[in-house]
C-alpha positions in Angstrom: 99.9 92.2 66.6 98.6 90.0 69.6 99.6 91.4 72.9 99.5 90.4 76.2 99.0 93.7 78.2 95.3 94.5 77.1 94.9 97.8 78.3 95.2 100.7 76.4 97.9 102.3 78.5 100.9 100.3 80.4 100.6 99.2 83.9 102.2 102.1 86.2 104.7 100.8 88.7 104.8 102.9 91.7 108.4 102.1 92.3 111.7 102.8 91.3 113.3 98.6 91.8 114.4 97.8 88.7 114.2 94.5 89.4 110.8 94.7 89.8 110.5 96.7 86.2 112.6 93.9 84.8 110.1 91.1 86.5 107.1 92.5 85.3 108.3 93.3 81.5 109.8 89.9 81.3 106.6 88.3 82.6 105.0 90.6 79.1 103.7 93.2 80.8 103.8 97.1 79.4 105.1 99.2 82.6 105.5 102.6 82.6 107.6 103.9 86.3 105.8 107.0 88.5 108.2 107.0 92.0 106.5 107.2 95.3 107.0 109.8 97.4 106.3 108.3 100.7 108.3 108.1 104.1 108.6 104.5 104.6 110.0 104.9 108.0 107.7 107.7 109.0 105.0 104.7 107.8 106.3 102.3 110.2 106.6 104.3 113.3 103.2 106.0 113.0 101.7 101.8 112.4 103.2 101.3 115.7 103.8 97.3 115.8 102.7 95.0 113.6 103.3 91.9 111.8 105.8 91.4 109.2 103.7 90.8 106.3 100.8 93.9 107.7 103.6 96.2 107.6 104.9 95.3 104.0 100.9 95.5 102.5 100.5 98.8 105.1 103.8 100.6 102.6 102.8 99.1 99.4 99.3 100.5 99.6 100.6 103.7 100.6 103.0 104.0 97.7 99.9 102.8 95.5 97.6 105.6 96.9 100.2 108.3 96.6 101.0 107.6 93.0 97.3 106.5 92.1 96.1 110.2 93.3 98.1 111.3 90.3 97.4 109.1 87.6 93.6 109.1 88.0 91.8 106.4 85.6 95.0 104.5 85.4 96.2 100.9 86.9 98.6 101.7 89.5 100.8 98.7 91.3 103.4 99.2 94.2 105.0 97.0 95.9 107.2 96.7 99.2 109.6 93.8 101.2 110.1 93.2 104.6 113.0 91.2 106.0 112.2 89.8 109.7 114.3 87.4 111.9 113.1 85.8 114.9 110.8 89.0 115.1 112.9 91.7 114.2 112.6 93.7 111.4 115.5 94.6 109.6 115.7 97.0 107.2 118.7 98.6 104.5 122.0 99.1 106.0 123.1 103.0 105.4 127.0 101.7 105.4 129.5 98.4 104.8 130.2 98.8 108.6 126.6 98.3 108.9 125.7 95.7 106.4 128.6 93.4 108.5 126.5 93.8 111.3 123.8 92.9 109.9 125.4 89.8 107.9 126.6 88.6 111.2 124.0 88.8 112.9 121.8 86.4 110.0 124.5 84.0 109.8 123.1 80.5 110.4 120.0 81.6 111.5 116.6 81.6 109.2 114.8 84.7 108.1 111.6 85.6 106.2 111.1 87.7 103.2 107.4 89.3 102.9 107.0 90.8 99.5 104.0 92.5 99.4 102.1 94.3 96.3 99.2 96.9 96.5 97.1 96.9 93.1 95.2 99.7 92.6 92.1 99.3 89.2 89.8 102.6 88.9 86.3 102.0 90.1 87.4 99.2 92.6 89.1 98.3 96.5 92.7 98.0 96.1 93.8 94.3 95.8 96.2 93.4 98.7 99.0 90.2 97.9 101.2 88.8 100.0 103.8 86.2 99.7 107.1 84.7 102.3 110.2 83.2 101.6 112.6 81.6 104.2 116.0 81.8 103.4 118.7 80.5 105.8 122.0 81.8 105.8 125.4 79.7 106.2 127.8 79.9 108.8 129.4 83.1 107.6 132.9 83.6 109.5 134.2 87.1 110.1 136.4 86.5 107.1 133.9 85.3 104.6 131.5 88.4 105.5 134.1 90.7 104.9 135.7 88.7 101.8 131.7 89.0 100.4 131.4 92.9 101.4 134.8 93.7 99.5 133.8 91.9 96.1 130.1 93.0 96.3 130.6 97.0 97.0 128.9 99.1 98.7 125.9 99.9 95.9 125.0 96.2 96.1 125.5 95.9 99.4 123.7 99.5 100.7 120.5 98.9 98.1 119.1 96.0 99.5 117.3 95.0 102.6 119.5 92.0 104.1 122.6 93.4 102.6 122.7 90.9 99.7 121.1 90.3 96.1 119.9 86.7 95.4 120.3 86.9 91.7 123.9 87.8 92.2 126.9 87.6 94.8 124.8 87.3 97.1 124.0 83.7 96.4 127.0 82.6 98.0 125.6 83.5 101.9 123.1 80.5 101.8 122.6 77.0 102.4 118.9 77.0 102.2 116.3 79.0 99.8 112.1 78.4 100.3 110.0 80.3 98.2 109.5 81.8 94.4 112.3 83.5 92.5 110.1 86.7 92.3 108.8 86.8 96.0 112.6 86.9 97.0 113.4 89.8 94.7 110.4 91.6 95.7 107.1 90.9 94.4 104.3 88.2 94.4 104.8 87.7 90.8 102.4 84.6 90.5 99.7 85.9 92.8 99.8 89.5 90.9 99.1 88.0 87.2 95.8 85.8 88.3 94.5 89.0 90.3 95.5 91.2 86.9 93.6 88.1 85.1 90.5 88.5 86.9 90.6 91.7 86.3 90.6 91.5 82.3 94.0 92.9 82.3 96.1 90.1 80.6 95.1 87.8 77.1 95.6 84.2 78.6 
């Protein structure tokens, strides 16, 4: 049987996004989950400021290194996103009360998704990818925020940065969308399989 993971053992994803799971075995890949435990938060305070796309590499190689301690001899990937607006930062909203606030305070304007991915091969420096996509967000009235927030629910709502999921309801919010599929859900999906290709990880 031809595969297209060569390794012996799958690829372990230092994350628990099953969206990124679902990108990576759709893209033929053999993944196999380990969950960080990092403090993301405690991460970003003690980086004091930085860019964007610094901070989301800074917390994917952390999650790498904390799961690649533990699964010595194996291929470890972790990944991270970071939304920012006109230079804020914005992060998951703990509540609907707080994902409105944060909805309203998008509307019309433009923000960046980093995604960022921390690859970690034994015997070598990690490999560091970055990729951004702009997404620009209607005109969103009190009404149609709230409308949104009711049909989505709080899970979908609550589990993402930005309060919204692409691939889902969440469509609705925009009138403009730069950038890959994959860099908006999480991960530098193109970048990632010609760094695993160089590394003699894939068949073609």
């Amino acid at each position: 049987m031809t595969r297209l993971w060569l390794p012996e053992r799958p690829l372990v994803l230092a994350s628990g996004s099953p969206t990124r799971r679902h990108l990576l075995e759709a893209a033929g890949l053999d993944v196999e989950v380990v969950v960080p435990n990092v403090d993301e938060r405690g991460i970003e305070a003690d980086s004091g400021p930085l860019a964007p796309v610094e901070l989301a590499r800074r917390l994917a190689l952390a999650k790498a290194r904390a799961v690649a301690g533990k699964a010595q001899d194996r291929i470890v990937l972790a990944a991270d996103q970071v939304l920012a607006c006109e230079g804020e930062v914005f992060h998951k909203s703990a509540s609907l009360d707080a994902a409105k606030h944060q909805l309203s305070r998008l509307s019309n304007r433009t923000h960046s998704l980093h995604s960022a991915a921390a690859l970690i091969v034994p015997g070598r420096e990690p490999d560091l990818l970055h990729d951004e996509a702009r997404l620009t967000m209607r005109d969103l009235s009190a009404s149609a925020i709230d409308t949104y927030l009711a049909i989505a629910g709080h899970d979908r709502v609550t589990g993402t940065v930005g309060g919204y999921q692409l691939e889902g309801l969440g469509i609705h919010l925009f009138a403009d969308i730069e950038g890959a599929h994959a860099t908006i859900l999480g991960l530098p999906l193109t970048g990632l399989l010609d760094r695993l290709r160089s590394h003699g990880c894939l068949a073609f």
